[in-house]
C-alpha positions in Angstrom: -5.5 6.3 12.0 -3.4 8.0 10.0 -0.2 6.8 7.4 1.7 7.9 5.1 1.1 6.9 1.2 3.6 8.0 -1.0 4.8 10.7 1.0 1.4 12.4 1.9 -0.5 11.7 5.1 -3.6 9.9 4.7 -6.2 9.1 7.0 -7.2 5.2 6.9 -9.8 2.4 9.5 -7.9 1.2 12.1 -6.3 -1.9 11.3 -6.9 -1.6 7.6 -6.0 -4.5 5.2 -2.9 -3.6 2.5 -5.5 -4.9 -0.3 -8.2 -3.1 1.2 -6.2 0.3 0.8 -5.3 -1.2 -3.2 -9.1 -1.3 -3.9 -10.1 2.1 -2.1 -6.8 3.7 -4.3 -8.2 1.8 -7.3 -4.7 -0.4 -7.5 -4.3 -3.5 -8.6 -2.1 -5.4 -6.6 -0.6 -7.6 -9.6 0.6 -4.4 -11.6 2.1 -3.1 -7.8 5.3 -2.2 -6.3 5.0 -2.3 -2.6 7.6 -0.6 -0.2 6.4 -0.7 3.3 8.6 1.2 6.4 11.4 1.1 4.0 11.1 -2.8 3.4 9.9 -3.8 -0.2 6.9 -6.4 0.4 6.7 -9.5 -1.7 3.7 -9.6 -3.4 2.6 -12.8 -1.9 2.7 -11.3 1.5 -0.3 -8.5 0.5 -3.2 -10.2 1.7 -1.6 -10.8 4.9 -0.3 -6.8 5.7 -2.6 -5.0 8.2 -1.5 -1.0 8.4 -1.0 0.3 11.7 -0.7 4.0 13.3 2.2 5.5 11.2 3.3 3.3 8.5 4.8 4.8 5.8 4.0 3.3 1.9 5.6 4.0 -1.0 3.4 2.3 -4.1 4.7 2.2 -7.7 2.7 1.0 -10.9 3.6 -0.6 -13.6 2.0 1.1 -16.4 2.8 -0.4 -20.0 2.3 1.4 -23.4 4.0 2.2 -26.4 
């Protein structure tokens, strides 16, 4: 099925588990910003998000340094 991830089309298993997606992107769900059709996700919602047919993610990291 296909979504969208940040704006570019990306073709994912049908059904596929938000977390699932974090570990095939190499993300860390802990150090992610989650917005989801438009609606940010609470992080404590994650393991329970299944994508379907045309969702639309945008992901941000935190990314520390000095």
């Amino acid at each position: 099925m296909q979504i969208l991830v940040n704006g570019v089309a990306r073709t994912v298993s049908e059904g596929m588990p938000l977390l699932e997606l974090f570990a095939s992107l190499g993300l860390k769900p802990e150090s992610t910003v989650v917005e989801h059709n438009a609606v940010v996700i609470e992080r404590e919602r994650f393991a329970g998000l299944t994508l379907t047919e045309g969702d639309a993610l945008e992901l941000v990291r935190f990314v520390g340094g000095g």
